[in-house]
ZAVEXKE-205188 format. One record per residue: chain; x, y, z of N, C-alpha, C in turn. Coordinates in steps of 0.001 Angstrom, whole numbers, plus 524288, in hexadecimal, padded with zeros to 5 digits. Layout:
BEGIN
 marro  n_px  n_py  n_pz ca_px ca_py ca_pz  c_px  c_py  c_pz
     A     X     Y     Z     X     Y     Z     X     Y     Z
...
END
This chain:
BEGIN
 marro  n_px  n_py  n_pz ca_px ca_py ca_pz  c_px  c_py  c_pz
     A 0A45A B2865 FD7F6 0A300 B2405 FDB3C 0A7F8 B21F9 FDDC8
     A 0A82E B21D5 FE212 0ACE2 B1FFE FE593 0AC27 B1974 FE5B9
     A 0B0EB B1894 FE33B 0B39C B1292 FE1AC 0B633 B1022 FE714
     A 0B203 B0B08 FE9A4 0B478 B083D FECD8 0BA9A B078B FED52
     A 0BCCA B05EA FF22E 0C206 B05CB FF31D 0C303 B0051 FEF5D
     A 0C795 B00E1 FECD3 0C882 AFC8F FE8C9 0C894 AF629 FEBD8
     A 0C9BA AF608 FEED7 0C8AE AEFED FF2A1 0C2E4 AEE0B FF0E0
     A 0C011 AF30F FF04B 0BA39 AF180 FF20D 0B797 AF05A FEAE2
     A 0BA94 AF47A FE816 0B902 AF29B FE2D3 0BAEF AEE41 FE030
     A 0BED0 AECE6 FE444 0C085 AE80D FDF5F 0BCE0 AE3B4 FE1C4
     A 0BBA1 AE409 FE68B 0B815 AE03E FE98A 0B23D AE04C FE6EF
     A 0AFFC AE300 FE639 0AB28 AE472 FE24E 0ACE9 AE3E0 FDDAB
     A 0B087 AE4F9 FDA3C 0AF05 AE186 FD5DD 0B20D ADB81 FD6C5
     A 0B596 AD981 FD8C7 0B661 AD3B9 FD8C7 0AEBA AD1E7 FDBD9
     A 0AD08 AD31E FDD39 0A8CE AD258 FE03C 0A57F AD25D FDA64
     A 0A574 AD62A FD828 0A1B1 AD552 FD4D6 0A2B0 AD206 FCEA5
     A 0A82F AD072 FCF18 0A948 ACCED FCA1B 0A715 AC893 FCBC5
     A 0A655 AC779 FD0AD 0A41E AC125 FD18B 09FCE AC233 FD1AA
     A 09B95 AC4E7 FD228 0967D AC345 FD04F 0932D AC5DB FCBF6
     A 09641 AC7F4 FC75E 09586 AC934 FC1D1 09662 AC47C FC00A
     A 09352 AC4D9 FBADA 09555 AC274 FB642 09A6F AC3F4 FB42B
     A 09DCA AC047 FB152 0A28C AC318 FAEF4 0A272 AC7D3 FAB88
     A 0A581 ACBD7 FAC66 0A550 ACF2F FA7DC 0A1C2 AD334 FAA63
     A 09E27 AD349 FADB2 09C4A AD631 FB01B 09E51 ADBCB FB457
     A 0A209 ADA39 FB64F 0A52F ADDE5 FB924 0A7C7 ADF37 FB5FD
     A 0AA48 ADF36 FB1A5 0ACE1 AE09A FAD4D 0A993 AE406 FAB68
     A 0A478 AE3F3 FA9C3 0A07E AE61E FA69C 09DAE AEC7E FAB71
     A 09E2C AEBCB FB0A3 09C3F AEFE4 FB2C5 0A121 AF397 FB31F
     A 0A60E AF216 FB2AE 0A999 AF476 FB3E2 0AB06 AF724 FB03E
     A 0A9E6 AF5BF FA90C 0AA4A AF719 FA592 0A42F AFB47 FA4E6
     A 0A090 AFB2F FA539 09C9A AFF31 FA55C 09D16 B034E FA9E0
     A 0A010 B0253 FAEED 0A0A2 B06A5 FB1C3 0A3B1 B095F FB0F6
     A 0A8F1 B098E FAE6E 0ABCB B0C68 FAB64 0A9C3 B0EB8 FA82D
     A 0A72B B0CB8 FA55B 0A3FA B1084 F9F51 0A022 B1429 FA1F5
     A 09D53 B1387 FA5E6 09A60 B16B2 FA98F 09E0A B1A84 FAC93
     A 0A1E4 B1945 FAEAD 0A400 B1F3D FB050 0A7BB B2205 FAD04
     A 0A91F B1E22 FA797 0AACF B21E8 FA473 0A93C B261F FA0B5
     A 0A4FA B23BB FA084 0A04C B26F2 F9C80 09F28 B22A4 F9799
     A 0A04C B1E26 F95C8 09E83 B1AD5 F9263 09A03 B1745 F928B
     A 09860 B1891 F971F 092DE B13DB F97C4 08EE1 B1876 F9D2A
     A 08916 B19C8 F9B01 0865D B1ADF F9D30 081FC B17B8 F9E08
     A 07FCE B1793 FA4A4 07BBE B15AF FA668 077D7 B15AE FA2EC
     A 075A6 B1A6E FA1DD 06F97 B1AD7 F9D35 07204 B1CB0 F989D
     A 07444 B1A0A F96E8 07512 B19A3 F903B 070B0 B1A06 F8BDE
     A 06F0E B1CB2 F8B86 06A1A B1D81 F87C9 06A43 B1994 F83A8
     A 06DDF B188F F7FDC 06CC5 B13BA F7DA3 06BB6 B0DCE F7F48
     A 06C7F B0DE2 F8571 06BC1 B07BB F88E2 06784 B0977 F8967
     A 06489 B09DF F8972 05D1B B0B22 F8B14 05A64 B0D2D F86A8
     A 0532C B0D19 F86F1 0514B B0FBD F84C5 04CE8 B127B F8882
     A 04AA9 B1629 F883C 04516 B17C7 F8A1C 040BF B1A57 F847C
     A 03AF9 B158F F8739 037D7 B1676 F8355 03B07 B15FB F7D68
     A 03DED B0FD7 F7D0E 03F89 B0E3C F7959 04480 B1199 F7699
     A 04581 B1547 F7865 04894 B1931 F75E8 04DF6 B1AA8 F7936
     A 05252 B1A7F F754C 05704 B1D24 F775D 0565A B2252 F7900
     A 058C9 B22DB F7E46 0583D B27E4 F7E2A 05CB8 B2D67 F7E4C
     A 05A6D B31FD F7AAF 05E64 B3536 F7A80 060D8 B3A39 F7C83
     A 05A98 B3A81 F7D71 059CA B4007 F819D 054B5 B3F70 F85E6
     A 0565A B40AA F8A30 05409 B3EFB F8ECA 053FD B44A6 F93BF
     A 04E99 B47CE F94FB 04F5A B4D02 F9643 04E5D B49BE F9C0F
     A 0518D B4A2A FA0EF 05036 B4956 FA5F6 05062 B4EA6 FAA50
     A 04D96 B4E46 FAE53 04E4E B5375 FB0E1 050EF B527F FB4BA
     A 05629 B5444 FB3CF 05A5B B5367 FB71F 05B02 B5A4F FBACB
     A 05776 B5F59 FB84F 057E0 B61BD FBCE3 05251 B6104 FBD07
     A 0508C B6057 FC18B 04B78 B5DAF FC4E8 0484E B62AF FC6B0
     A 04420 B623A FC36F 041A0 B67AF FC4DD 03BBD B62F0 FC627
     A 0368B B6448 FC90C 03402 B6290 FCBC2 03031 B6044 FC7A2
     A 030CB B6150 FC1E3 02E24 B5F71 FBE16 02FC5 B5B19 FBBB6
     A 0356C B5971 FBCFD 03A07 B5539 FBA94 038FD B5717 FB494
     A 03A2B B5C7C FB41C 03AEC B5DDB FAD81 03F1F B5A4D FABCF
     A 040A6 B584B FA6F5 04535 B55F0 FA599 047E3 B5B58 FA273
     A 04D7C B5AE9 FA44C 04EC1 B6138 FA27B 054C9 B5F55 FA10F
     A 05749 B5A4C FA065 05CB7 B58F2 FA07A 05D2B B54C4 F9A03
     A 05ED0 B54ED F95E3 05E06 B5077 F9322 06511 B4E47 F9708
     A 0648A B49BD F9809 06640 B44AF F9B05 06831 B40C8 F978D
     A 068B3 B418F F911B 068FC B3CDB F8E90 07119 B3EF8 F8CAC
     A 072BF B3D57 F8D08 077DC B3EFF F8D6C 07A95 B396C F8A0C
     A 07CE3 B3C56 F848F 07F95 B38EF F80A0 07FD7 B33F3 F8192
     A 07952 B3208 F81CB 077D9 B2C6E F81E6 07635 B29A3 F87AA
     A 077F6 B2DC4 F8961 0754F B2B66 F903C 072FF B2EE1 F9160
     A 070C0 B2BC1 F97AF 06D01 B2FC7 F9A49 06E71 B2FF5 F9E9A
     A 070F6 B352E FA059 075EF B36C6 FA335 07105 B3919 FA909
     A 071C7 B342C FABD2 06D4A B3309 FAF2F 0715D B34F9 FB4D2
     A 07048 B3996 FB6DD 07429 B3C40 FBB41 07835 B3F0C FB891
     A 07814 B41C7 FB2A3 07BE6 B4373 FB1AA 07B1E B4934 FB313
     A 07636 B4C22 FB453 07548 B5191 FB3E3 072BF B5296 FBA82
     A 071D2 B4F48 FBC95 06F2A B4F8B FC26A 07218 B4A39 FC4DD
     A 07139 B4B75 FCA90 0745F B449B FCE34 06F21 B42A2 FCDD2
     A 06A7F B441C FCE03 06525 B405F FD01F 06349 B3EFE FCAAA
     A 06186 B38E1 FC933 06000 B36D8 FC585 05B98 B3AD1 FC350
     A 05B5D B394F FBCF7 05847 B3BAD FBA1C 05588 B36AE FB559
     A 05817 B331F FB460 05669 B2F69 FB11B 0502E B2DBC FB1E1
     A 04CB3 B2F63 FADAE 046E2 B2EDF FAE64 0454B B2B7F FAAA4
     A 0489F B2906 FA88A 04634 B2505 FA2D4 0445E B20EA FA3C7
     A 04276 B1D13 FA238 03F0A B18CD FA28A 04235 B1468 F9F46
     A 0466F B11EF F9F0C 047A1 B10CE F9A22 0476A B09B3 F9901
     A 045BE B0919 F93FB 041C4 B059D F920E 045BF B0126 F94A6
     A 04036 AFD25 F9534 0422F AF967 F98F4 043E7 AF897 F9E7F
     A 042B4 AFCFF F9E9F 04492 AFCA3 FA606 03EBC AFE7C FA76C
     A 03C56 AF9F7 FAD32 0381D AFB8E FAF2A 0388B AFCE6 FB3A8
     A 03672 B024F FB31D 0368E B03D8 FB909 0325F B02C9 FBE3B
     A 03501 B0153 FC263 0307D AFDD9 FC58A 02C0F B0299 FC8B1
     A 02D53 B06EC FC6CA 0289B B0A97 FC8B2 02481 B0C08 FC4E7
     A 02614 B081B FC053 02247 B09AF FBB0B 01EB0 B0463 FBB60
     A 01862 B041F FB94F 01721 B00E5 FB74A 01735 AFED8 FB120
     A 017B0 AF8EE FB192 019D5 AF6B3 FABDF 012FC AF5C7 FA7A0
END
């Protein structure tokens, strides 16, 4: 990802310390590091459950045959490594507590 000219980042975050809470720009800056270092993943399998349950193994069909066979397990030492085997999304889970607005409740 190509990083604005530094004039412009220090302007975006002084921009964004004034309308956070304190400790807040501190706190994204500290999780985006752990995200491109490898210490903090988006779908962390222990931050969620589906159908009440952690999950450990998860088969998605990341090569796309016209049946959407699931042919990839996707669950990768505690995450769910969502674009790690294809660029086009594959994440098909439902996971508890989140409603989706194309479902009825």
């Amino acid at each position: 990802m190509r990083k604005p000219p530094l004039g412009r980042e220090s302007k975006r975050k002084n921009r964004a310390a004034r309308v956070v809470a304190p400790g807040t720009a501190e706190a994204i800056e500290e999780a985006t590091k752990k995200l491109e270092n490898g210490e903090l993943f988006v779908f962390d399998c222990s931050t969620f459950t589906v159908d009440g349950q952690t999950l450990t193994s998860h088969m998605a069909d990341v090569d796309t045959d016209p049946d959407y066979t699931p042919d990839t397990e996707v669950i990768v030492t505690g995450y769910f490594a969502e674009s790690a085997f294809r660029s086009a999304p594959y994440f098909d889970l439902q996971i508890d507590g989140i409603n989706l607005l194309n479902t009825k409740m």
